[in-house]
Wavefront OBJ file of the C-alpha trace (Angstrom):
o trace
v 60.460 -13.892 -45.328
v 61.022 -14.733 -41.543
v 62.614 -17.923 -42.092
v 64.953 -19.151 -39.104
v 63.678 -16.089 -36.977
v 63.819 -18.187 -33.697
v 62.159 -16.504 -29.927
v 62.209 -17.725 -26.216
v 58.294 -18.752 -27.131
v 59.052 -20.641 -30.495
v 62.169 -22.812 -29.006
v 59.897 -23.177 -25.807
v 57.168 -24.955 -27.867
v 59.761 -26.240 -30.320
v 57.957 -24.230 -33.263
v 59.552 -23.545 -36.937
v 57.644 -20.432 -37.295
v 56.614 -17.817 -34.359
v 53.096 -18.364 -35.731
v 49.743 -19.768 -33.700
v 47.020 -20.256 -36.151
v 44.196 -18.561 -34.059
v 41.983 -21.064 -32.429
v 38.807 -20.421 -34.028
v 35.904 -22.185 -31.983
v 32.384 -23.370 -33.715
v 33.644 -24.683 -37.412
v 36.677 -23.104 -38.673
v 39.177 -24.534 -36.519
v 38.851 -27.822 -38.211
v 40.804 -31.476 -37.026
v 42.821 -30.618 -40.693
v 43.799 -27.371 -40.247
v 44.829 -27.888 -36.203
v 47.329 -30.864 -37.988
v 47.892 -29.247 -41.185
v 49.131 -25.812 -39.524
v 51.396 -27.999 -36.698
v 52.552 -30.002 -39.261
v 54.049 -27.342 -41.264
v 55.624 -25.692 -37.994
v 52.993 -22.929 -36.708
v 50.831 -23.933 -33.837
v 47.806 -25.420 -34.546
v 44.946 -24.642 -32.398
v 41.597 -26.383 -30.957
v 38.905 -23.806 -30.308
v 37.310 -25.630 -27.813
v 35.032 -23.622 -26.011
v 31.771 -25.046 -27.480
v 32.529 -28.667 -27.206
v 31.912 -31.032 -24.635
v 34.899 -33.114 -23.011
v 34.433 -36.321 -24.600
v 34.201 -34.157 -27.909
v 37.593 -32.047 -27.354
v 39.514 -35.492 -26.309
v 37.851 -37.042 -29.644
v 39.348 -34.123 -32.027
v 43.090 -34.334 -30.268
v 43.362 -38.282 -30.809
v 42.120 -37.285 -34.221
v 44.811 -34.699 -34.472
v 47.212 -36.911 -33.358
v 46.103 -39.590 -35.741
v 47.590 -36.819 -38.219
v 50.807 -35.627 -36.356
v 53.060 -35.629 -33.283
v 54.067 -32.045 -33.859
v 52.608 -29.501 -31.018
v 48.912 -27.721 -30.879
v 47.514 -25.849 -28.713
v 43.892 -25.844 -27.065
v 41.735 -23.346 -25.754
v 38.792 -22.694 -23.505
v 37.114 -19.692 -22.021
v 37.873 -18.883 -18.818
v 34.625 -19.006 -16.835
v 32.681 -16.238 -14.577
v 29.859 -16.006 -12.295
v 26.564 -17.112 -14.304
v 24.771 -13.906 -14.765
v 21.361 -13.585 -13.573
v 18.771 -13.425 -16.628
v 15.049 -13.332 -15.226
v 11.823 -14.659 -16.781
v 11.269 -11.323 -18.032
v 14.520 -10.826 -19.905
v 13.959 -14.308 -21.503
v 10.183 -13.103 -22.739
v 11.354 -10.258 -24.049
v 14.141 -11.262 -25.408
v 12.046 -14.249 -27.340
v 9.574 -11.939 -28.907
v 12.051 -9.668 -30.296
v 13.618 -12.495 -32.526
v 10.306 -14.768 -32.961
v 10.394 -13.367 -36.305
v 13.353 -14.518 -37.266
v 12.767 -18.051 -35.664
v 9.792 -18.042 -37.711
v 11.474 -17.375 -40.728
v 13.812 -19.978 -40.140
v 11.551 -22.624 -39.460
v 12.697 -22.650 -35.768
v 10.053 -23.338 -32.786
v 9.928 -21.031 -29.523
v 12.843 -22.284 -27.575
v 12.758 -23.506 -23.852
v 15.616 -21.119 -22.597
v 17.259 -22.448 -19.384
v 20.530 -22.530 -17.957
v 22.752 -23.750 -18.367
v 24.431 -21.381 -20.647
v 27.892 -22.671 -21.176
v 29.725 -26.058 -20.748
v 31.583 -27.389 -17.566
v 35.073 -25.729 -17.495
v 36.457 -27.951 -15.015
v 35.028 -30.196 -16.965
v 36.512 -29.544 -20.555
v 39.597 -28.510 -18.516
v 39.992 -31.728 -16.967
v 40.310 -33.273 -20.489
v 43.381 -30.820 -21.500
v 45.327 -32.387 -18.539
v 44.228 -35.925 -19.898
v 45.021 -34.520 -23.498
v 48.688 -32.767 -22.549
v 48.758 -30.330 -25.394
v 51.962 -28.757 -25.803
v 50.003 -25.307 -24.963
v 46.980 -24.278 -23.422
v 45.407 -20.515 -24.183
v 42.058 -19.286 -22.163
v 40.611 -16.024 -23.173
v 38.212 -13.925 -20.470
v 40.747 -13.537 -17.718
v 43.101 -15.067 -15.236
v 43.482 -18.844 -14.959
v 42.655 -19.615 -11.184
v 46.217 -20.832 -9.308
v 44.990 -24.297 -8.419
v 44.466 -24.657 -12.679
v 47.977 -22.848 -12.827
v 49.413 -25.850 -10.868
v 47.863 -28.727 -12.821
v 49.049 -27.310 -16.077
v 52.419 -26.862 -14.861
v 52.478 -30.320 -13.485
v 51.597 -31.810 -16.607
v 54.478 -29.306 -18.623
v 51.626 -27.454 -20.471
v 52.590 -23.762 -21.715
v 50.030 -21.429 -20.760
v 49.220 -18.662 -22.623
v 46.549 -15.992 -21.793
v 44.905 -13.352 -23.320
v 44.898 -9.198 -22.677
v 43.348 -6.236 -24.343
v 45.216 -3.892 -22.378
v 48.980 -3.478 -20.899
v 47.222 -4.293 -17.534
v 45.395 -7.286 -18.241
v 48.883 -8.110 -19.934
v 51.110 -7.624 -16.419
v 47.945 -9.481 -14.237
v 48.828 -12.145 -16.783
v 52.090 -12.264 -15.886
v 51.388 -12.414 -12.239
v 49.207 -14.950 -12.103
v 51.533 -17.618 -13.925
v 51.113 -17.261 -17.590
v 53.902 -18.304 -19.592
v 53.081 -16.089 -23.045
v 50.281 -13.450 -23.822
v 48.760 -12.720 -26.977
v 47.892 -9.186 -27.134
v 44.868 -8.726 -29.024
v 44.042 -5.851 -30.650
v 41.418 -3.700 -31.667
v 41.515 -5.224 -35.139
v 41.556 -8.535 -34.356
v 38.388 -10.627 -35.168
v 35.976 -12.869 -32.765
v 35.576 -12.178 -29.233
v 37.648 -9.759 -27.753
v 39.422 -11.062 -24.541
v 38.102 -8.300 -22.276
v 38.129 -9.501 -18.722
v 35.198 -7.865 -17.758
v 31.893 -9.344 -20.051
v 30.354 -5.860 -19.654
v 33.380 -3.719 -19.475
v 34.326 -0.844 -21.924
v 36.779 -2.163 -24.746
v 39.856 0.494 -24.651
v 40.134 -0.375 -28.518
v 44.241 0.114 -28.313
v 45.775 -1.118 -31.174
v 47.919 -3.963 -32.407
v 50.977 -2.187 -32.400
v 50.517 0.558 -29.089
v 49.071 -2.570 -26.909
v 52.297 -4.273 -27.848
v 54.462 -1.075 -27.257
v 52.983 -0.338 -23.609
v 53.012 -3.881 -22.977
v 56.631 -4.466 -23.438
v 57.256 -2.036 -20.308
v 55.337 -3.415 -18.124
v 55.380 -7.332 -18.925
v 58.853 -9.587 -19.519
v 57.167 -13.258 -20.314
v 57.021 -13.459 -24.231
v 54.381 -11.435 -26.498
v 52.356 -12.219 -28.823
v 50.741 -10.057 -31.446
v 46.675 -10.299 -32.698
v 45.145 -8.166 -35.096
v 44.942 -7.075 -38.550
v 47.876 -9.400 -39.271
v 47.811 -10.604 -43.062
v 50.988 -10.612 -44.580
v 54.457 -11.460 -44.327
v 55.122 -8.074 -43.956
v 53.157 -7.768 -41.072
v 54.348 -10.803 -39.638
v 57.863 -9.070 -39.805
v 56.957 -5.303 -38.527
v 55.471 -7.438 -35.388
v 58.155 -9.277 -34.690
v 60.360 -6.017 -35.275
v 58.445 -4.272 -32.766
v 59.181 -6.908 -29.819
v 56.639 -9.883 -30.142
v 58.365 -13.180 -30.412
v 55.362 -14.649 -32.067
v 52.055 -13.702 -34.130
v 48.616 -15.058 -34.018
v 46.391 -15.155 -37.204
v 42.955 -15.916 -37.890
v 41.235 -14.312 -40.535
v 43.901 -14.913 -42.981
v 42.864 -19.213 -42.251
v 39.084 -18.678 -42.327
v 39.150 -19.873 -46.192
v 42.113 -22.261 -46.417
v 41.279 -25.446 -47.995
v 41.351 -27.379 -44.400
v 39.385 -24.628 -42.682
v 35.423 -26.145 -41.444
v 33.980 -22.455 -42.281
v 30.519 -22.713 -43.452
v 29.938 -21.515 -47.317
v 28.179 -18.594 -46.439
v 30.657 -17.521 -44.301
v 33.223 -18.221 -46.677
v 31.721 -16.627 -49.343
v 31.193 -12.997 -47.293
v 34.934 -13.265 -46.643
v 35.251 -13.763 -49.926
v 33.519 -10.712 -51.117
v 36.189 -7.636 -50.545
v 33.160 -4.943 -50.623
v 31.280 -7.309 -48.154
v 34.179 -7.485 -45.032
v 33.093 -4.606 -43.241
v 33.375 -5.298 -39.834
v 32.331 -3.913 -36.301
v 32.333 -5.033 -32.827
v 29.110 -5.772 -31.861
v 27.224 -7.911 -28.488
v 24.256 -9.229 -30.229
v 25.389 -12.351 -30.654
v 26.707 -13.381 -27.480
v 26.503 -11.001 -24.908
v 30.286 -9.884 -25.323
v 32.171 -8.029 -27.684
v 33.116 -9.598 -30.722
v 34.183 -8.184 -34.114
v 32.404 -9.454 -36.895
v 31.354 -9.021 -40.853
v 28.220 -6.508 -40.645
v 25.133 -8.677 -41.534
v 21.377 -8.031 -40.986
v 21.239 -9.386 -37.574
v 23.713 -7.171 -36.544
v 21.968 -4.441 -37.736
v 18.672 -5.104 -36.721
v 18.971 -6.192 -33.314
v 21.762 -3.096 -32.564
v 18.510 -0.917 -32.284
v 16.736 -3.388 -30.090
v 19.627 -3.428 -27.004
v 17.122 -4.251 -24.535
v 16.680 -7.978 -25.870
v 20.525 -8.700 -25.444
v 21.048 -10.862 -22.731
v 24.223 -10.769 -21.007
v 27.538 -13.419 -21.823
v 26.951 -16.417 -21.942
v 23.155 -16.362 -21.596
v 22.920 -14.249 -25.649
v 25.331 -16.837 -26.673
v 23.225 -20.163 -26.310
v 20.259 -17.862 -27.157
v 21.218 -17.191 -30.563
v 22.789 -20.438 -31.178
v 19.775 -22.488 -32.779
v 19.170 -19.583 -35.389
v 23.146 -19.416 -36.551
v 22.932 -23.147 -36.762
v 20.124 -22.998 -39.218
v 20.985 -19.839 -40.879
v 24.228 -21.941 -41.913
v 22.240 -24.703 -42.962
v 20.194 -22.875 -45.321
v 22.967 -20.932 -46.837
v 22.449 -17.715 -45.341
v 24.620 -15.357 -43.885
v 22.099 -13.588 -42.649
v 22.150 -14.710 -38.492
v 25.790 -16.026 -38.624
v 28.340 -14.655 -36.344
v 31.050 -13.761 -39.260
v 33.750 -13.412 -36.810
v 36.841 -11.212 -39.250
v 39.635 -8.700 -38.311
v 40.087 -6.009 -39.833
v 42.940 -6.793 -41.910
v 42.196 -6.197 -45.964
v 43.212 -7.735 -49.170
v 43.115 -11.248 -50.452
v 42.161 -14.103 -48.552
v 44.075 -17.580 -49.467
v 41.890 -20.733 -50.699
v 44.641 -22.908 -50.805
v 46.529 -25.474 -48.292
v 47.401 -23.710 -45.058
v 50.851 -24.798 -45.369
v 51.101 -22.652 -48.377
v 49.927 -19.643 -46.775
v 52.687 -20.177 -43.944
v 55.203 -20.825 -46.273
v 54.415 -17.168 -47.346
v 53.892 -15.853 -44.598
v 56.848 -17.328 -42.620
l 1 2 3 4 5 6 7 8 9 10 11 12 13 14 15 16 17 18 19 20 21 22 23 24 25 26 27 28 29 30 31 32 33 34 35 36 37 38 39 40 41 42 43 44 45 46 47 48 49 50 51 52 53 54 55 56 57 58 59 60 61 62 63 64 65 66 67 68 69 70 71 72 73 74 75 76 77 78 79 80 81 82 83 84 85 86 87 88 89 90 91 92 93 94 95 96 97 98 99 100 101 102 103 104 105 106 107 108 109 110 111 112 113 114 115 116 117 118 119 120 121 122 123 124 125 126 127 128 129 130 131 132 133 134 135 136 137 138 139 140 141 142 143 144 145 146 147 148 149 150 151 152 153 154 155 156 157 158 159 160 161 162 163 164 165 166 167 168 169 170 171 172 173 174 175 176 177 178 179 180 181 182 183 184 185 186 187 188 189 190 191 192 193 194 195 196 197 198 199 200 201 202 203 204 205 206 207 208 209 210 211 212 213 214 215 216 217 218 219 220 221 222 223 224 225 226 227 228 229 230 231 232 233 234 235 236 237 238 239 240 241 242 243 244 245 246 247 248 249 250 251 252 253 254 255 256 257 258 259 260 261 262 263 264 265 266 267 268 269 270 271 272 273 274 275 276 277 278 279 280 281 282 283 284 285 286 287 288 289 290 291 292 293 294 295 296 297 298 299 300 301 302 303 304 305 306 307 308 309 310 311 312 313 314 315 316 317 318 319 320 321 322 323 324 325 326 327 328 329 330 331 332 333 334 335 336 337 338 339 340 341 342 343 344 345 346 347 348
């Protein structure tokens, strides 16, 4: 449908398609799918958040086993640990000791840290030299700015509002994918506890375009080819999809997860902190539920996120849905099982 639609961002990054297959940290983003989706000219990216350096060096040489055509990485840019006291850990334990218990899970030992080392994990994207690197949560400090640069990396944050868009801009971004409202996982918000504006796809990319000149990207709701081409219509140069991946033969989703995609009546979603502390939008599920009217045993970002990571873990393993984070837009209709570079080949 798009075919031979070229953009500043897709020549930049030598791309066939103005399409980056969302990275999708903790499973879905799979070594296959980052190769399979670069291969057939989108950009392919490693959710990388979660994983340690050694682990995120490991899954590029394994991507590069597979192909020489560009991917992308990305890691959450990181902020002041939070303070979470003794208290806030005790209470926080007893309100979900019931569902430890029904998973089989002991008491944990709760300690910081909370989240990986970012200079760390950062460090190995120099080492790595993707053709693109994209950070979520805020600004990318200058002195991080500068290494990437040296090393001919395209950066490319992330903004929930025109603001966040233009500070962006400033601070040496190269490309910003505006997410949207509708868009599934974590929403970029720079502030952890800040309100969410909740602007749209469309009206985040129409304020944007006034205030920021480096290319756009749209995020949210974003299915079909004919929302791939009312985007770029609008005034992105490039999309980003996730949802419409999550059940692609290459994609690592866990079968629970795949099969409450799967079910049309099942994908309503919601934006919802309880299962890391930040706003994310999600498939509803009983943990969401229940722990929405317990508030007061939500520890802040990143703290909620290790928290409720040992119950996810073996909610997937015993093929439950039940305590997964079910990260989905919004977008509706069906979801494609087969090779990713089918999908693109319709989409694109």
């Amino acid at each position: 449908m798009n075919r031979n639609i070229e953009s500043e961002f897709s020549r930049k990054l030598d791309l066939k398609h103005p399409l980056i297959v969302a990275p999708m940290a903790g499973g879905p983003s799979s070594v296959e799918l980052v190769a399979e989706t670069s291969i057939a000219g989108a950009l392919g990216s490693i959710g990388a958040a979660y994983s340690q350096p050694a682990a995120i060096e490991e899954f590029a040489a394994k991507v590069r086993q597979r192909t020489d055509c560009p991917f992308a990485v990305n890691l959450f840019v990181p902020h002041p640990t939070p303070r979470v006291t003794a208290r806030q850990i005790e209470h926080a334990i007893a309100q979900t000791a019931p569902y430890r218990s029904e998973l089989g899970l002991p008491t944990p030992e709760f300690t910081e840290p909370y989240e990986g080392d970012f200079d760390a994990q950062f460090d190995a994207v120099l080492r790595i030299r993707p053709a693109a690197f994209s950070f979520v949560f805020g600004l990318l400090p200058p002195d991080y700015v500068r290494a990437a640069r040296k090393e001919k990396i395209v950066l490319i944050g992330t903004a929930t509002t025109p603001e966040e868009a233009a500070a962006l801009e400033d601070s040496g971004a190269d490309a910003v994918v505006l997410q949207g409202i509708e868009a599934g996982g974590h929403r970029g918000i720079f502030d952890a506890g800040g309100v969410d504006e909740e602007i749209n796809a469309f009206d985040l990319l129409k304020a944007s375009r006034v205030k920021v000149r480096i290319p756009l990207i749209a995020a949210g709701g974003i299915m079909t080819s004919s929302d791939v081409r009312r985007a770029l219509q609008a005034g992105a140069q490039a999309v980003q999809m996730g949802t419409a991946f999550l059940v692609c033969e290459e994609a690592g989703t866990s079968a629970p997860y795949k099969q409450k995609l799967l079910d049309a009546a099942g994908r309503t979603t919601k934006t919802t902190r309880v299962f890391s502390g930040r706003l994310a939008r999600g498939i509803e599920n009983r943990f969401m539920h229940e722990m929405e009217t317990r508030a007061s045993a939500i520890l802040p970002f990143p703290a909620q996120n290790k928290f409720t990571r040992d119950m996810r873990g073996a909610s997937a393993a015993k093929g439950s849905a039940d305590f997964l984070s079910l990260w989905s837009g919004t977008g509706q209709g069906d979801l494609w099982r087969g090779p990713a570079r089918e999908l693109i080949a319709r989409l694109c």
